[in-house]
N, C-alpha and C positions, 0 to 999 in steps of 0.2 A: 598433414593435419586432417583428422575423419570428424565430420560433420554433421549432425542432425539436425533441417532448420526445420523447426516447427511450426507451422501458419495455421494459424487461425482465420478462416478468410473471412468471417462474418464480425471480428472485430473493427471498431472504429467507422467508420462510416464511408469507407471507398473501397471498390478493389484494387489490390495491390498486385495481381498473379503477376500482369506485364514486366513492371517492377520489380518482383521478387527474382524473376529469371532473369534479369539485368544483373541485379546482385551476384545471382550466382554464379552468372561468369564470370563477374571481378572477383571473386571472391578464388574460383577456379586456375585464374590467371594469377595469385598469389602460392600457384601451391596447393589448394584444400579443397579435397574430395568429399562434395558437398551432394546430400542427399535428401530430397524435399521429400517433410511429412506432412497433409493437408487434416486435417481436422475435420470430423463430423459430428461428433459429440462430446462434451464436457468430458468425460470420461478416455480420450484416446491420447490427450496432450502428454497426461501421466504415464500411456501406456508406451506413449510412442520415447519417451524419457528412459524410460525401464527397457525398451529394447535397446535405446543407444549402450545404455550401463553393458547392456548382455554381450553388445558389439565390438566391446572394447573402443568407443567412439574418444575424441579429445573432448569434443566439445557439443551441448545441444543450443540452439539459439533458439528461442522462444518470439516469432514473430506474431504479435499478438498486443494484449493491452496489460494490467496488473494480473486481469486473472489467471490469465495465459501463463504469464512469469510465473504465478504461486502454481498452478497446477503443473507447468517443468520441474522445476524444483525441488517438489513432491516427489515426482520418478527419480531426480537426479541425488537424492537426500542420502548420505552417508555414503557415498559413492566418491570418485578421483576426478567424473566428469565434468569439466565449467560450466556454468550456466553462461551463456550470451542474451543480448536483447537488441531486436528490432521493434521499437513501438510503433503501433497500431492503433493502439485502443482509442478510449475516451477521454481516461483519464491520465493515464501515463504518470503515476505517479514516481515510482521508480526512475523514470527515465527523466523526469524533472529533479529530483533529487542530484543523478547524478551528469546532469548536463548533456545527454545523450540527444544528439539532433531527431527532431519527432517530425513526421512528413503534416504537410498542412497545403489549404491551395495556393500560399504565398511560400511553400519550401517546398516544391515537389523534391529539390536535392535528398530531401530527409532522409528518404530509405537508404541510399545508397553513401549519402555520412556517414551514417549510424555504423554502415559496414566498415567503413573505414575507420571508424573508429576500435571496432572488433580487430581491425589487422598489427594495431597498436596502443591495446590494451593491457594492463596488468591484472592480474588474478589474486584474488582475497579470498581465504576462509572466513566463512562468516556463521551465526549462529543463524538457526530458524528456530521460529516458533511451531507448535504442534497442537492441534486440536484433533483429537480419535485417530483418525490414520489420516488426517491432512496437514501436511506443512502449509505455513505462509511465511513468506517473507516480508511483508509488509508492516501486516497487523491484522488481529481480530476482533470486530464489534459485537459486542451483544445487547440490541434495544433499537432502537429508535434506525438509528443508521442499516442496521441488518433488516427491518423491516421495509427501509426504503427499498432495499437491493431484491428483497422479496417482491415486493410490487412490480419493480421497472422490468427484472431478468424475466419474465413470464414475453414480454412486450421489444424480443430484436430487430425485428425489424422498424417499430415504431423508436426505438434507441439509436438506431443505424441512419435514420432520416433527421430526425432532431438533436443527437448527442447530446450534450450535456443540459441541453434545454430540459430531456426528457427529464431528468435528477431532479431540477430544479420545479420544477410544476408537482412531480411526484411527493417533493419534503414540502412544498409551501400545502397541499396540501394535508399530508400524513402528519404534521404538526402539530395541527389545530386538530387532529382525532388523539394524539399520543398520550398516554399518562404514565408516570413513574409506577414500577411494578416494584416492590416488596420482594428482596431477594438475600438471599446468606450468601455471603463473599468468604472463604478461606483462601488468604494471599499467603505466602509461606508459613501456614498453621497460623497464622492469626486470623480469628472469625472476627467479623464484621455482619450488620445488619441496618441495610439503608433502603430505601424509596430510589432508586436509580432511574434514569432516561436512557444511559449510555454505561455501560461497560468497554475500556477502551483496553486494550492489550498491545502496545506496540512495540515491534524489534527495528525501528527507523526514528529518527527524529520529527518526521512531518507527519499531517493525519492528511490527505488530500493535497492543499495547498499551504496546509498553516503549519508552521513551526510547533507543535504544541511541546516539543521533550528535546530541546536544542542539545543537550546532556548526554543522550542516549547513543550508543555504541554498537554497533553491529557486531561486534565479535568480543563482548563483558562478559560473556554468560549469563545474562540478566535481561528480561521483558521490565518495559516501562507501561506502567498502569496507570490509567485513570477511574473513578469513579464520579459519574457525572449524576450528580440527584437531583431530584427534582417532583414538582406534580403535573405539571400543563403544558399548553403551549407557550406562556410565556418566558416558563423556564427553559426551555427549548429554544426561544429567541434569544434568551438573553446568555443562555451558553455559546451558543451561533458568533452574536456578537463580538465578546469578548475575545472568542479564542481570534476570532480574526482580526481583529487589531491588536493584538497579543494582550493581555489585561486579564487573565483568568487567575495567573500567580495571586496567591491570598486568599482565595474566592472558598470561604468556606462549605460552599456547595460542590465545590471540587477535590476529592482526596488523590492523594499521590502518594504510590511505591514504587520502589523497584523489586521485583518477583520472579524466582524462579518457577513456580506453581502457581497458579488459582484457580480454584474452585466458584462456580456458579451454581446458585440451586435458589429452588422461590415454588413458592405453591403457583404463583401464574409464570408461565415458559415465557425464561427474552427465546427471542431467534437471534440467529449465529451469522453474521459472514467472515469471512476468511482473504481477503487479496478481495476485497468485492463480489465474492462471488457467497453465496448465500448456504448456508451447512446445518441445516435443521434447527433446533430448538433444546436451553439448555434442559438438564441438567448436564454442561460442561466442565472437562478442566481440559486448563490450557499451562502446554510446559515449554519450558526453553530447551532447544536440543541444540548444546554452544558445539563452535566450528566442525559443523556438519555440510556444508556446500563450499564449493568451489565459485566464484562469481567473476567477471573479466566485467573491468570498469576503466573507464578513461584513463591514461596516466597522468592528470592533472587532476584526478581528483584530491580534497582535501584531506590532512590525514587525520584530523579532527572528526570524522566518520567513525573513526579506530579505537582501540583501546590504550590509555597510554598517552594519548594527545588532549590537545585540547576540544571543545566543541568545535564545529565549523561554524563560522561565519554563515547566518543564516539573510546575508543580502539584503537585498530590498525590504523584506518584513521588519528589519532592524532598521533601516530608513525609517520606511511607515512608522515606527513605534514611538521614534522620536519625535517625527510633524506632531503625530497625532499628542505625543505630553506635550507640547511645545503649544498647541493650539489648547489644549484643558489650563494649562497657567496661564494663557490670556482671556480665559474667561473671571470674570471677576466671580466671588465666593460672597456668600453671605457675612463671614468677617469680615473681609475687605472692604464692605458697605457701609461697616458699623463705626 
């Protein structure tokens, strides 16, 4: 087995090097001829992916956070090579999704689950999405969310010291400045014209932490889209809200497709992110490019991920969803008083 891990050392907020070379001799003691690529700028994760492709490699593992994953991916895209993952990052989305042990100071084990996880894993085709010459595998924002990722990516090291704090200070205030910008939406030839906050594009079920497309399929051929409109910040609170205690469904401020194409265009530019990581300003189109990657995922994963299956079981959020109608029918209602 020929190996590219690829680290990102400035993800997430520890270094890993010690760690990583512990992996690599379990990893070496399994068999596989593993070759470390370190990272110095945004632009090498992809290149260092496109050499694996050139090397005839089995596999690249992306040791990093989401953006790390979408910019492997990238290099890895229409190719036979797997993508693996070691999380790193901040947010880890990916690797919460797919249960993937993430290092923390009460799991130092992390890094080196995760590998074993890699040694008894299964491999999926999956689709990626595509904006200009970027894949993502996660999703792409355009508004409100791509302007946070504008602000904080300028600020690594202040991200690396605070983590997720940093997100959170950045949107409480970038909220209260945001307005819905006037944009033309073409979703597969259907034009649309709304006041949007958020353009959402996703080829995953989750947006961060929230369930928002428990429906959505990794390997449909199909992006799952939202159109989040609005004017303020209160709109912005109250999309916040909702999506996280799941109660968006209905919500006429919220449209829903499923899209192979769309187009963005607006006399005032959304900005773009991609896996988190921030990709200029539209005028965008974003396309599904179906089973085009290789991915190595748990063998417990759900197959309700897949196409064909049911949704997965999206856990705890489904708990939460319940307390929380459970606690609104024990509030009494204005008929009930009458």
């Amino acid at each position: 087995m020929k190996v590219y891990l690829i680290h990102n050392p400035v993800a997430g907020q520890h270094d890993h090097t010690a760690e990583l070379d512990e992996v690599v001799a379990y990893l070496g003691q399994q068999g596989w001829d593993v070759t470390i690529k370190r990272t110095q700028d945004e632009s090498d994760a992809t290149a260092f992916a496109r050499e694996a492709v050139d090397n005839h490699c089995d596999m690249a593992i992306a040791v990093g956070g989401d953006g790390t994953l979408g910019q492997v991916a990238s290099g890895l895209a229409k190719s036979d090579v797997t993508l693996g993952l070691i999380p790193v990052g901040t947010g880890n989305v990916w690797a919460r999704l797919f249960n993937i042990p993430i290092w923390t100071p009460t799991n130092r084990s992390g890094l080196m689950d995760a590998a074993k996880l890699l040694i008894d894993g299964k491999v999926k085709r999956i689709d990626l999405g595509r904006v200009r010459d970027r894949y993502f595998v996660l999703y792409a924002g355009l508004g409100i969310d791509a302007a946070l990722a504008n602000q904080v990516e300028p600020h690594r090291e202040l991200r690396r010291n605070l983590g997720n704090v940093t997100y959170v200070v950045a949107a409480a205030s970038m909220s209260l400045q945001m307005r819905g910008t006037r944009a033309t939406i073409v979703i597969d030839g259907q034009v649309t014209r709304q006041r949007v906050l958020l353009v959402l594009v996703t080829n995953v079920p989750v947006y961060g932490t929230v369930w928002v497309a428990p429906q959505a399929k990794l390997d449909d051929g199909y992006l799952d889209v939202f159109l989040f409109k609005g004017e303020n910040a209160l709109d912005v609170l109250s999309h916040t809200v909702k999506m996280m205690v799941g109660s968006s469904a209905g919500d006429p401020r919220i449209e829903y497709y499923r899209a192979k194409r769309v187009e963005v265009y607006g006399t005032n530019r959304l900005p773009i992110q991609v896996d988190g990581d921030p990709l200029g300003d539209t005028p965008a189109i974003i396309s599904v490019e179906p089973q085009t990657l290789n991915v190595l995922i748990p063998t417990n994963t759900p197959d309700g991920f897949f196409d064909g299956n049911e949704s997965a079981n999206p856990g705890y959020y489904t708990l939460l969803q319940r307390i929380l109608d459970s606690a609104r029918n024990a509030i009494p209602h204005e008929e009930d008083a009458e």
